[in-house]
N, CA, C and O atoms as a DFTB+ gen file, in Angstrom:
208 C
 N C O
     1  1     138.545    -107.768      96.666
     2  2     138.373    -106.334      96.737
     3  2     137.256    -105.865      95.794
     4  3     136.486    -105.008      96.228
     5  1     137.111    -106.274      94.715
     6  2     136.033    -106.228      94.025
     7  2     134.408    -106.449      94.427
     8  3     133.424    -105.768      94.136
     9  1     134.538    -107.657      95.201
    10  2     133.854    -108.015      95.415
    11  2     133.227    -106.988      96.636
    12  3     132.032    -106.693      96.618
    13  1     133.913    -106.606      97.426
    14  2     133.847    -105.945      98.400
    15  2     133.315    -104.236      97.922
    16  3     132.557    -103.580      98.636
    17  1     133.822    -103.781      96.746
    18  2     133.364    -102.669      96.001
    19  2     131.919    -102.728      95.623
    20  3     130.974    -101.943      95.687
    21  1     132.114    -104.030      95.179
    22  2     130.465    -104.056      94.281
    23  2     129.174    -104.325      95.289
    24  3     127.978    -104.336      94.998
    25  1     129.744    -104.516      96.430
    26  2     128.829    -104.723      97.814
    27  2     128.254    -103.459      98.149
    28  3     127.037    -103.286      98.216
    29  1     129.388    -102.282      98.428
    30  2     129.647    -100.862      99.055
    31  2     128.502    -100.297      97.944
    32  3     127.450     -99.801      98.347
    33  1     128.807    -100.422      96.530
    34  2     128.360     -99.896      95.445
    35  2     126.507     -99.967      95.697
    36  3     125.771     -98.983      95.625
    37  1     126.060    -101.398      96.000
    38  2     124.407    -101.448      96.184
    39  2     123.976    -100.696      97.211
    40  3     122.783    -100.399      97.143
    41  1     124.447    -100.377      97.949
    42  2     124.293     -99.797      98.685
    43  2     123.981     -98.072      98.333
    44  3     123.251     -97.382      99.045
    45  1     124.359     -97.801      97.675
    46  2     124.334     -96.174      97.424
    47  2     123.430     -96.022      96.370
    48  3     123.080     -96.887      95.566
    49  1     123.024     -94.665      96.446
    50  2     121.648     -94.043      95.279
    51  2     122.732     -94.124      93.781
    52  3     123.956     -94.049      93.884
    53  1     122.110     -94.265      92.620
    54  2     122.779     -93.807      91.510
    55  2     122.638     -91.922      91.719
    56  3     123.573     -91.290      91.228
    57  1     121.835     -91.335      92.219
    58  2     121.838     -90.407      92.201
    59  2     122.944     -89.599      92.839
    60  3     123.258     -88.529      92.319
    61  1     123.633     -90.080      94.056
    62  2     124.649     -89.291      94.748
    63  2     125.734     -89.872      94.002
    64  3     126.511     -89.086      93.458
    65  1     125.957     -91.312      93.860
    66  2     127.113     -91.507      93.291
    67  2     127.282     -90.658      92.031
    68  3     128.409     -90.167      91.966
    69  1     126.367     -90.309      90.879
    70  2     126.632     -89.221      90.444
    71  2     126.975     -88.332      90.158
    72  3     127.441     -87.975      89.076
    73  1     126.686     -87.388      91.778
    74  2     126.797     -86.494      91.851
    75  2     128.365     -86.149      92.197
    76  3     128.981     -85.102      91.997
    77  1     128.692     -87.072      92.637
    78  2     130.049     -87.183      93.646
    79  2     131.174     -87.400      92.038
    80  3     132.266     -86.938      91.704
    81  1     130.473     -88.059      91.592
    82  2     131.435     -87.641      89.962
    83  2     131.680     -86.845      89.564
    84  3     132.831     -86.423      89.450
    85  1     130.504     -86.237      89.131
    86  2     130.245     -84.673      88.393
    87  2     131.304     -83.818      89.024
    88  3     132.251     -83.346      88.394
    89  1     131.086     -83.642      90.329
    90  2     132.076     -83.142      91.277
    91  2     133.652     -83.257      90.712
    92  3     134.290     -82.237      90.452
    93  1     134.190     -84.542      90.556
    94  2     135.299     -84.349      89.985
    95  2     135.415     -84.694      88.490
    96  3     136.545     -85.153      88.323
    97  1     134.755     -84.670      87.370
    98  2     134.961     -84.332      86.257
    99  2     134.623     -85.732      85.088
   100  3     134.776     -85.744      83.867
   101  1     134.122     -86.831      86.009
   102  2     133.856     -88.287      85.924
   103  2     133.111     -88.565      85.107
   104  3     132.034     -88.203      85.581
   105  1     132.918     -89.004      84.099
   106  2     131.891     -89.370      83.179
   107  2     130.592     -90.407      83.700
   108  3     130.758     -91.428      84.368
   109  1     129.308     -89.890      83.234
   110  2     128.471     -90.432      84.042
   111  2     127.029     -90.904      83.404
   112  3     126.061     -91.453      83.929
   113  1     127.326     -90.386      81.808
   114  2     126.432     -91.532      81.229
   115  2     126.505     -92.597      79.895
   116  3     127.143     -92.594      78.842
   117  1     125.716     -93.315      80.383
   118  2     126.280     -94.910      79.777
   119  2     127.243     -95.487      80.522
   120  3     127.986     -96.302      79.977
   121  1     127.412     -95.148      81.984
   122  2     127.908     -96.151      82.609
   123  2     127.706     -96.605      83.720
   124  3     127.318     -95.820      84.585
   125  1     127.893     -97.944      84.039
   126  2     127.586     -98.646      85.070
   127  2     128.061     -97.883      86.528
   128  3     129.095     -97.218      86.603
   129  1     126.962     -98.132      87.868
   130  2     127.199     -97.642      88.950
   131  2     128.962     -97.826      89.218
   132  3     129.849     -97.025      89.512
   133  1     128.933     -99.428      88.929
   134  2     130.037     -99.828      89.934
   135  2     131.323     -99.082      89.027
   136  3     132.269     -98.635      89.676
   137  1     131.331     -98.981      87.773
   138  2     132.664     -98.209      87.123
   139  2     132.678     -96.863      87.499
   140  3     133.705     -96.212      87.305
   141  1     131.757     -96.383      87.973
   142  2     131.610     -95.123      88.196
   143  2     132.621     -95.234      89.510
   144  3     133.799     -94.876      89.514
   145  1     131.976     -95.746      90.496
   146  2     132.798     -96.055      92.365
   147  2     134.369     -96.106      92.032
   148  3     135.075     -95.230      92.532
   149  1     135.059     -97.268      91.063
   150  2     135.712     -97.306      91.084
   151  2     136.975     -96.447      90.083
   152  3     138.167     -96.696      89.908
   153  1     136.025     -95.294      89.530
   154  2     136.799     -94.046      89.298
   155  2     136.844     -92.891      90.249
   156  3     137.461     -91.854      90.006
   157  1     136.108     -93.134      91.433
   158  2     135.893     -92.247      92.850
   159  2     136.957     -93.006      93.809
   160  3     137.113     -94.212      94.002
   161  1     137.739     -91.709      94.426
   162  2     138.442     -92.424      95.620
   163  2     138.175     -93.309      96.572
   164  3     137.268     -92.763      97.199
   165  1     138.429     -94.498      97.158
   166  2     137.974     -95.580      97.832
   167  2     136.867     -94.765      99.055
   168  3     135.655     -94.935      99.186
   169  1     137.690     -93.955      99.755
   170  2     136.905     -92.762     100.777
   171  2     135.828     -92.292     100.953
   172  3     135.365     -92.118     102.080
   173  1     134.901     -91.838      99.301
   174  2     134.108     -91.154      98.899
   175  2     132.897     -92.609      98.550
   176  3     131.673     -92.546      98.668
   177  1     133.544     -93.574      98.201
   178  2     132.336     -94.527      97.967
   179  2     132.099     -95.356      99.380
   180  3     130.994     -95.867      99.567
   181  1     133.371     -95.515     100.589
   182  2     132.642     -95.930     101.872
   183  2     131.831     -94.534     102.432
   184  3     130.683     -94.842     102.754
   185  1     131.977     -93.791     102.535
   186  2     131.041     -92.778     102.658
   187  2     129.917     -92.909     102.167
   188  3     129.042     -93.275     102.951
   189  1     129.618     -92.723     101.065
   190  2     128.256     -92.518     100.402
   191  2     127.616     -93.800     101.091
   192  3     126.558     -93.738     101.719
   193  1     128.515     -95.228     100.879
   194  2     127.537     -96.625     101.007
   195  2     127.204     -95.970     102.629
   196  3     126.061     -95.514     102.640
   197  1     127.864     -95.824     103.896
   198  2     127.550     -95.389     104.943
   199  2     126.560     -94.599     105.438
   200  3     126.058     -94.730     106.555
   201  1     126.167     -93.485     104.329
   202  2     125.106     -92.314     104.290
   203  2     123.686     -92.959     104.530
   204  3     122.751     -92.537     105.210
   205  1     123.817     -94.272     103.661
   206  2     122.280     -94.931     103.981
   207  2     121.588     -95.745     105.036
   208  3     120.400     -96.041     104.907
């Protein structure tokens, strides 16, 4: 499953994943893309990877 996260994760801009934090209250600097995804609902990071 991890593995499968950190796949979804290259896939997406640091910039939206971001944004999609900020959105819910997520801390977003000094940290890695993929810790970021996996403080976002599973939903919101197949989405974003999908967007591209």
């Amino acid at each position: 499953m991890a593995d499968e996260l950190e796949e979804l994760v290259t896939r997406i801009k640091a910039k939206d994943l971001k944004e999609e934090a900020k959105k819910r209250g997520i801390k977003t600097s000094c940290v890695k893309k993929v810790d970021i995804a996996k403080q976002l609902p599973r939903e919101v990071v197949e989405e974003l990877s999908a967007k591209e």
